[in-house]
C-alpha positions as a printed NumPy array, in Angstrom:
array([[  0.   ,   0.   ,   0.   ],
       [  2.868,   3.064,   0.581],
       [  4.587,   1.42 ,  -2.401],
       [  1.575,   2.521,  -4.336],
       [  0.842,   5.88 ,  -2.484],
       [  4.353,   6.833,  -3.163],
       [  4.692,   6.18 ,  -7.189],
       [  0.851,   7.772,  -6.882],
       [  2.075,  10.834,  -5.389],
       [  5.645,  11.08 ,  -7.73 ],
       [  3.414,  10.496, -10.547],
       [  1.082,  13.432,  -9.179],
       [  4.412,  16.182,  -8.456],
       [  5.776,  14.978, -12.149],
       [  2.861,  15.707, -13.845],
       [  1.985,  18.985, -12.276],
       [  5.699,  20.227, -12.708],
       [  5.35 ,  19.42 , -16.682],
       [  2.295,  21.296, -16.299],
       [  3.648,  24.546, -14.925],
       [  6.898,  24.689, -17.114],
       [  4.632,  23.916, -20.464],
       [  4.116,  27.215, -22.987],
       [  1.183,  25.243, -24.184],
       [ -0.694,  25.979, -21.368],
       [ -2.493,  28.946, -20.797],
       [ -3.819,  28.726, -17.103],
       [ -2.483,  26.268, -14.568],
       [ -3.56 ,  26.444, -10.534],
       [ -3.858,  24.272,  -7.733],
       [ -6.839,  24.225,  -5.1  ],
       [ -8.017,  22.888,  -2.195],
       [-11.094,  21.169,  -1.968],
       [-14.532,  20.128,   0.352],
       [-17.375,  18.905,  -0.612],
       [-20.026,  16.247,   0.589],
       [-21.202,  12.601,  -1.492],
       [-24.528,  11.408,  -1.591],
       [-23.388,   8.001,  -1.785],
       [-25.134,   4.616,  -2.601],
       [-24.24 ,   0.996,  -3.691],
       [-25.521,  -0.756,  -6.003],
       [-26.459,  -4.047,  -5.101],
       [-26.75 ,  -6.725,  -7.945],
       [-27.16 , -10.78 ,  -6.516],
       [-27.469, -13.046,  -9.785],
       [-29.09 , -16.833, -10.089],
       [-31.542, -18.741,  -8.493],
       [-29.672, -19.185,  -5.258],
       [-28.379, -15.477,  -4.845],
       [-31.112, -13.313,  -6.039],
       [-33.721, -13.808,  -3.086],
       [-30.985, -12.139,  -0.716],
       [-30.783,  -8.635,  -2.533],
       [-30.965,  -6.011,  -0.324],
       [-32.879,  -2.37 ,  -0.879],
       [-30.27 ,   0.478,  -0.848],
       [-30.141,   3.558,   0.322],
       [-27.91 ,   6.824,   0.082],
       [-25.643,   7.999,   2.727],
       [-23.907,  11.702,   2.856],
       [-20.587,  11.072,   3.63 ],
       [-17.469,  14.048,   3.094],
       [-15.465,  14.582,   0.438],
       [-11.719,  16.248,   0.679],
       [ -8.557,  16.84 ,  -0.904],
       [ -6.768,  18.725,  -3.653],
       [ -7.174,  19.538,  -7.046],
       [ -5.161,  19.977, -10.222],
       [ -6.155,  21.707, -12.978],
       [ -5.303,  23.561, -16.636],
       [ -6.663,  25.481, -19.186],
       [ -4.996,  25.598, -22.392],
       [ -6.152,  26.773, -26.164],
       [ -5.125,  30.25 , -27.258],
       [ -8.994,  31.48 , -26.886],
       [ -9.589,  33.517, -23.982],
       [-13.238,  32.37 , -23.897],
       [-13.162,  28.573, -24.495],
       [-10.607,  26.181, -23.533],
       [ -9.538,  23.316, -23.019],
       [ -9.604,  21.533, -19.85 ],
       [ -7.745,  18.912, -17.664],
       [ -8.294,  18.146, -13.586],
       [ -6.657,  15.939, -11.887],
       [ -5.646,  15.429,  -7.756],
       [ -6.096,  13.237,  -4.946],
       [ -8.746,  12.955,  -2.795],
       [-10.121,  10.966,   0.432],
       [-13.508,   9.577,  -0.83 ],
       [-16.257,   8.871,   1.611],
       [-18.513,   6.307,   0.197],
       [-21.422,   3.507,   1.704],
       [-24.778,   2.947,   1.663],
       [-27.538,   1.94 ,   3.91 ],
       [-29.443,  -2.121,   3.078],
       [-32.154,  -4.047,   4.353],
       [-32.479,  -7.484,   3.597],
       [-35.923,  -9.114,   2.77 ],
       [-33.863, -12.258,   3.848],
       [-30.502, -12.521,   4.326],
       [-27.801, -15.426,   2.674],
       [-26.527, -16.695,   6.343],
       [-29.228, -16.463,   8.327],
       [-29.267, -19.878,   9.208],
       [-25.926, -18.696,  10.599],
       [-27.128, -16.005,  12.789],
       [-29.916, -17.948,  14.246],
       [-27.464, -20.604,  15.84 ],
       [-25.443, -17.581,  17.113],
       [-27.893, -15.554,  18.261],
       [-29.33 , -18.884,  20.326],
       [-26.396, -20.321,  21.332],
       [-26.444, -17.013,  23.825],
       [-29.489, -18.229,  25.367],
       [-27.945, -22.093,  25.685],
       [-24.947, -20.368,  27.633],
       [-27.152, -19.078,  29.982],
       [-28.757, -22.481,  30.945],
       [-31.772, -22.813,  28.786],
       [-32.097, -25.965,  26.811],
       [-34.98 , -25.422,  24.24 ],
       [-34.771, -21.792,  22.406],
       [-35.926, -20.947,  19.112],
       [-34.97 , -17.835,  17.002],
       [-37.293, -16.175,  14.315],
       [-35.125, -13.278,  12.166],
       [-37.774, -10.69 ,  11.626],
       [-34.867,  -7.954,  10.184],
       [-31.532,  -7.21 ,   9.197],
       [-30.409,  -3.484,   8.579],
       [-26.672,  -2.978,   8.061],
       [-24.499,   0.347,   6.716],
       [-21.289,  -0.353,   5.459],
       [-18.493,   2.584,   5.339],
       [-15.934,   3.003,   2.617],
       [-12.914,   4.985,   2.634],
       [-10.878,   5.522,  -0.545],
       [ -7.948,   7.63 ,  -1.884],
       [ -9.31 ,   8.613,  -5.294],
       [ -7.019,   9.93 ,  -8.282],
       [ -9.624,  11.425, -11.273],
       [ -8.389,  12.097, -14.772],
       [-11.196,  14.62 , -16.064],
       [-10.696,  16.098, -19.676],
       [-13.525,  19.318, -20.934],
       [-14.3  ,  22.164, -21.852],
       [-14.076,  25.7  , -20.305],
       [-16.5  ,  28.557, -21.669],
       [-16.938,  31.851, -19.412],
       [-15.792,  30.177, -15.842],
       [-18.508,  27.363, -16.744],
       [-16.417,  24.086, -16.837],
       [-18.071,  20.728, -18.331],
       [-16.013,  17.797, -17.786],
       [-15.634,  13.96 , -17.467],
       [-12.602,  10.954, -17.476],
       [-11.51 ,   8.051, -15.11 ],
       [-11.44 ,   7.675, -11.912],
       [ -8.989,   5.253,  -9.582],
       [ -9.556,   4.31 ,  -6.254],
       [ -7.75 ,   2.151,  -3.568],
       [ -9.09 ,   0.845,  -0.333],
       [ -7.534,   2.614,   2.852],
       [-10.289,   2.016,   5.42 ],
       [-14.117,   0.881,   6.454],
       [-16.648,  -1.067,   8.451],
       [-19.532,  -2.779,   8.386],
       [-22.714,  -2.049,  11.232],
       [-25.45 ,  -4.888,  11.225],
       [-28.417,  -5.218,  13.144],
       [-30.383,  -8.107,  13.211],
       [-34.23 ,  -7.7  ,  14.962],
       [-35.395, -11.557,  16.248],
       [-38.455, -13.109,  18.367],
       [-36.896, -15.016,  20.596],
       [-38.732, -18.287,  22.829],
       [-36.517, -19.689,  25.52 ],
       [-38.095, -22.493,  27.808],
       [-36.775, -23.026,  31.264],
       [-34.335, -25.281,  31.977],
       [-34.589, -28.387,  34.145],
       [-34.05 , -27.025,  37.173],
       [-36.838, -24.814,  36.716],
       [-34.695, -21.894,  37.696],
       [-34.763, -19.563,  34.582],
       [-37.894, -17.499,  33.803],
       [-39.427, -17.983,  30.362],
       [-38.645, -15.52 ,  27.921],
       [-40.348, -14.088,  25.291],
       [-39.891, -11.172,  23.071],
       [-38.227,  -9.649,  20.403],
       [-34.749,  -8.442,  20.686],
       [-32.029,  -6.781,  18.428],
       [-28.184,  -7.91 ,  18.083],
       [-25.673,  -5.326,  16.918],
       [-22.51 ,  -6.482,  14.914],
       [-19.366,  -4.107,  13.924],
       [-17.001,  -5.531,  11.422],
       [-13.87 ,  -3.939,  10.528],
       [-13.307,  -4.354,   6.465],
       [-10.421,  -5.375,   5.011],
       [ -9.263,  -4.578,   1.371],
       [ -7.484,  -7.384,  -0.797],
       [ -6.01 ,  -7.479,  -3.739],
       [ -6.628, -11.225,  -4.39 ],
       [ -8.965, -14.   ,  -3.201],
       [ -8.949, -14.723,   0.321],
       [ -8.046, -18.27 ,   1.107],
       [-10.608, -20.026,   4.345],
       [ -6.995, -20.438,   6.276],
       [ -6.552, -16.21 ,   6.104],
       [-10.444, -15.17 ,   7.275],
       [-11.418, -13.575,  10.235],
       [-14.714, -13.5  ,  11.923],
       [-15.003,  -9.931,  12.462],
       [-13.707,  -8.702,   9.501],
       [-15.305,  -8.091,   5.965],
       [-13.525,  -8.53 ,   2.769],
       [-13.428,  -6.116,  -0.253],
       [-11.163,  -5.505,  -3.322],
       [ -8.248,  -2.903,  -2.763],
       [ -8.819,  -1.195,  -5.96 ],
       [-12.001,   0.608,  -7.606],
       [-12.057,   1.956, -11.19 ],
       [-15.219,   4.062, -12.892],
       [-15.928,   7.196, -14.814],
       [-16.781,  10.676, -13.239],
       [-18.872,  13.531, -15.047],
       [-20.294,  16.772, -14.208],
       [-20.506,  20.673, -14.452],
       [-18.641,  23.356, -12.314],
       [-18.707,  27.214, -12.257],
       [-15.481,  29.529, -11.398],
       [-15.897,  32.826,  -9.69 ],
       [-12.83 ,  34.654,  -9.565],
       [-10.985,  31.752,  -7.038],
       [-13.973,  29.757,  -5.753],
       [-14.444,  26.507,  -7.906],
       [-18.048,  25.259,  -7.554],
       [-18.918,  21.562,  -8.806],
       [-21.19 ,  18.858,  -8.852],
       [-20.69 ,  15.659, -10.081],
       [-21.97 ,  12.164, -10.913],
       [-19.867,   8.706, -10.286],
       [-20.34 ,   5.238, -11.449],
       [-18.08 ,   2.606, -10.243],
       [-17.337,  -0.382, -13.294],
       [-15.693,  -2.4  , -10.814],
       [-17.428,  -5.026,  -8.697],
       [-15.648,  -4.547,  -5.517],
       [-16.704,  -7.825,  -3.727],
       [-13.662,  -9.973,  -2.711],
       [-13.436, -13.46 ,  -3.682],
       [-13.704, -15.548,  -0.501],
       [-13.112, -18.877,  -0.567],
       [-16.564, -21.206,   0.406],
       [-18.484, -18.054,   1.353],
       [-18.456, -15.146,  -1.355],
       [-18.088, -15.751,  -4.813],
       [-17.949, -12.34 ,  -6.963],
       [-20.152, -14.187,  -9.882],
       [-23.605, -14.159,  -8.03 ],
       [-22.369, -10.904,  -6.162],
       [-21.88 ,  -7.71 ,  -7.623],
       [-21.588,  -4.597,  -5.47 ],
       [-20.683,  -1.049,  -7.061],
       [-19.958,   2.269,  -5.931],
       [-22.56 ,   5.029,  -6.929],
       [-22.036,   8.556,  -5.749],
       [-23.46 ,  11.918,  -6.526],
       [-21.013,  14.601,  -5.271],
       [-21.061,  18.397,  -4.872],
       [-18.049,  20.798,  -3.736],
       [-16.299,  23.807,  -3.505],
       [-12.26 ,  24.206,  -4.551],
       [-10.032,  27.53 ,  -3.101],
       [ -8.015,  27.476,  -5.804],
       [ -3.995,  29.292,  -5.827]])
């Protein structure tokens, strides 16, 4: 991971030295930027077994910050040519429900086994929900090429992404019947309860082998490629932008006897707006 942050940010301080030493260009600056995401996944579970498990999704606002590159070149002072680039910490997530979720099975022996600790021997578990919100944290390096006509900016290009940080919050609503045991000395219970689960994620760059998991971590791909597009306006040094992002990469991780990317597909949607200082 600093290998790649460190040829990221030589490539970065090489480009934007060729930039400010080129004749070609007419306008080069640099800017600092804020901004907010509303941010969603897109959920996509394929075949007969996977399907039935898709969760709804919703948007999340989640911060946006870093700093921008950027030239104008052409030997028009009213339309040019544009390029942006920079790097950025990305914010992304979303919000799910589950109409029925692929382990729960799973969660119903854990969530009883709790009971059977505690000295009852018959309990039964009914999952009535489970919410989750997973958190994303990326450094993002966009490659936008457009236009520039009167301080109005149109522009669009690539965007690269790598993993730095995340976790995943589930809660999982049950009715819960516990008899008492033997003894007799255990009240009955019944009633519905809630668990609450925090998972730390971890970002791979390759399949994760059963020998390598954890149980309170989540697995996701290290890398995340898609195109950015949108429409800014300049006012003297205030940059203001909006923009839409579509992620082309599933970023499921492969994990060996539990998630398989082919009936999986998760992608990063975002719709972002912010403001650049720039210098």
């Amino acid at each position: 991971m600093n290998y790649i942050l460190t040829k990221l940010f030589a490539a970065l301080l090489t480009l934007l030295f060729f930039l400010l030493l080129s004749d070609c260009y007419a306008q080069n600056s640099i800017g600092f930027t804020g901004g907010i995401n509303f941010a969603k996944i897109k959920y996509e579970y394929t075949g007969t077994d996977w399907s039935i498990y898709e969760p709804n999704a919703e948007s999340v606002i989640k911060p946006y910050l870093g700093f921008r590159i950027e030239s104008l070149f052409g030997k028009s002072e009213t339309m040019k040519g544009l390029f942006q680039s920079g790097l950025f910490v990305n914010f992304t997530g979303s919000k799910e429900k589950y109409p029925r979720y692929y382990s729960e099975d799973t969660l119903k022996s854990q969530i009883a086994q709790k009971y059977y600790d505690m000295g009852y021997d018959n309990v039964t578990i009914d999952c009535i929900s489970v919410k989750g919100a997973i958190n994303l944290i990326y450094f993002e390096v966009p490659f936008h090429f457009g236009m520039y006509y009167k301080g109005i900016r149109v522009f669009a290009g690539p965007y690269f992404r790598f993993g730095i940080s995340g976790n995943y919050k589930r809660e999982i609503g049950y009715d819960v019947y516990a008899s008492q045991n033997w003894g007799g000395t255990l009240p009955v219970i019944n009633k519905t309860d809630t668990q609450k689960d925090n998972y730390k994620v971890q970002f791979e760059a390759s399949r994760v082998e059963k020998t390598g998991l954890e149980d309170d971590k989540i697995y996701y791909k290290i890398y995340d490629f898609g195109l950015n597009y949108g429409i800014g306006y300049q006012y003297e040094s205030l940059f203001l932008s909006m923009h839409w992002s579509s992620g082309l990469t599933n970023i499921v991780a492969e994990v060996e006897g539990s998630v398989d990317p082919n009936y999986i597909n998760q992608q990063n949607r975002l719709f972002n707006i912010s403001l650049t200082i720039l210098f």
